[in-house]
C-alpha positions, 0 to 999 in steps of 0.5 A: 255391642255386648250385653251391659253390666254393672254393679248390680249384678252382683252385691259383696258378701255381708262380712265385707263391711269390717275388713278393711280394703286394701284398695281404699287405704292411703298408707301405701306410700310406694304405690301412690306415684311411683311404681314399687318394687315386685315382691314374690309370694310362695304358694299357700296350703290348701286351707289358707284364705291367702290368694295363691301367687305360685312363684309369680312376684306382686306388689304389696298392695296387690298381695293385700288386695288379693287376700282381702278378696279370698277372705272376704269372698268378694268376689262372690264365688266367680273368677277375678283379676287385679289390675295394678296400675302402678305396675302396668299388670294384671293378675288373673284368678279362678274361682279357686283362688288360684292364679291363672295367669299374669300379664303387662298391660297398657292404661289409659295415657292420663293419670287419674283414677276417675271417669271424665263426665261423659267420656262414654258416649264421645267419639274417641277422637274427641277426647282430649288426652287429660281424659284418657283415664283408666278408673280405679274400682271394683267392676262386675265383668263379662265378655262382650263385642265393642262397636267394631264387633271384637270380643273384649271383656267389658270392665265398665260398659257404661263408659266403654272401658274394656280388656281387650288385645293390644291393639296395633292399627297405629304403629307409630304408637309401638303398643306391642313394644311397649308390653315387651319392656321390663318398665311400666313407665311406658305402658300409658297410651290408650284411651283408657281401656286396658290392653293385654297381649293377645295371646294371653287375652285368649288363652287366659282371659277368653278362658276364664271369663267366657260364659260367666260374670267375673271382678275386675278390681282395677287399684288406685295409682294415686291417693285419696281413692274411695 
């Protein structure tokens, strides 16, 4: 296994505390339970304190939290990813608040934005699927190797959840297939890690996250996160 890591490694910048954080808010309405429709946003100026999209399109929240991110400088001057759970995608940024790279993801088969008690220390054919979540929060990363000695990005090691390629040891679960369609209706399969092609896990993932912490902000699907 890769080394741990957790919230104590890094600490946010002092003038987070008076932003407000788009991943705490209730007044998403189109986030909460259905997935919303994907807005572009136009690159900004060099001085601008706005995440640069390029031509990529992004939720309205995610745009928010990107932004919030730049202007806050929480993520402490290393490189960060969004995951939009409503969306199935997550986006990728450099320290320079550029994006890297934007990708489908699969999550965890049970709604719900919380760890169940305990799930990181089961066997995986132990947990029930009511407790295959993807928890929502503000994670410090760092590459790592899970049990069977893959290379993942570990999100949050205390309870074994990682990024990791999509993994397609069961076809009867079509992971692959599932990244390909345009919806995210169908990417809720895995035991809660999040799952990334594979060659955008090495070309961009790998890439960006090797030798270096990094946040993973994972955004709530449902209301009354926080």
């Amino acid at each position: 296994m890769g080394a741990g890591c957790g919230p104590r490694l890094a600490t946010k910048a002092d003038n987070v505390a008076h932003m407000p954080n788009p991943m705490l808010k209730a007044d998403y309405p189109d986030d909460a339970d259905v997935p919303f429709a994907m807005e572009p946003k136009t690159a900004m100026a060099d001085g601008s304190k706005q995440a640069n999209f390029e031509s990529e399109r992004a939720s309205r929240r995610t745009r928010d939290m990107a932004d919030w991110i730049v202007g806050s400088r929480d993520n402490l001057n290393m490189p960060f990813a969004i995951v939009d759970k409503a969306n199935a995608k997550v986006y990728v940024f450099g320290v320079d608040r550029q994006l890297r790279g934007a990708a489908p993801v699969l999550l965890g088969l049970a709604q719900g934005d919380y760890v169940a008690p305990g799930v990181g220390n089961m066997r995986m054919s132990r947990i029930s699927p009511r407790e295959r979540t993807t928890p929502a929060g503000r994670f410090v990363a760092k590459m790592g190797r899970n049990a069977h000695g893959k290379e993942v990005l570990w999100v949050d090691y205390k309870n074994a959840i990682s990024m990791h390629p999509v993994i397609t040891s069961r076809p009867e679960e079509r992971r692959a297939q599932r990244l390909d369609t345009p919806s995210p209706l169908d990417n809720r399969i895995s035991y809660g890690c999040i799952n990334v092609p594979v060659t955008f896990f090495q070309k961009v993932i790998h890439r960006i996250f090797s030798g270096t912490a990094g946040i993973v902000y994972v955004l709530p699907k449902t209301r009354g996160f926080g």
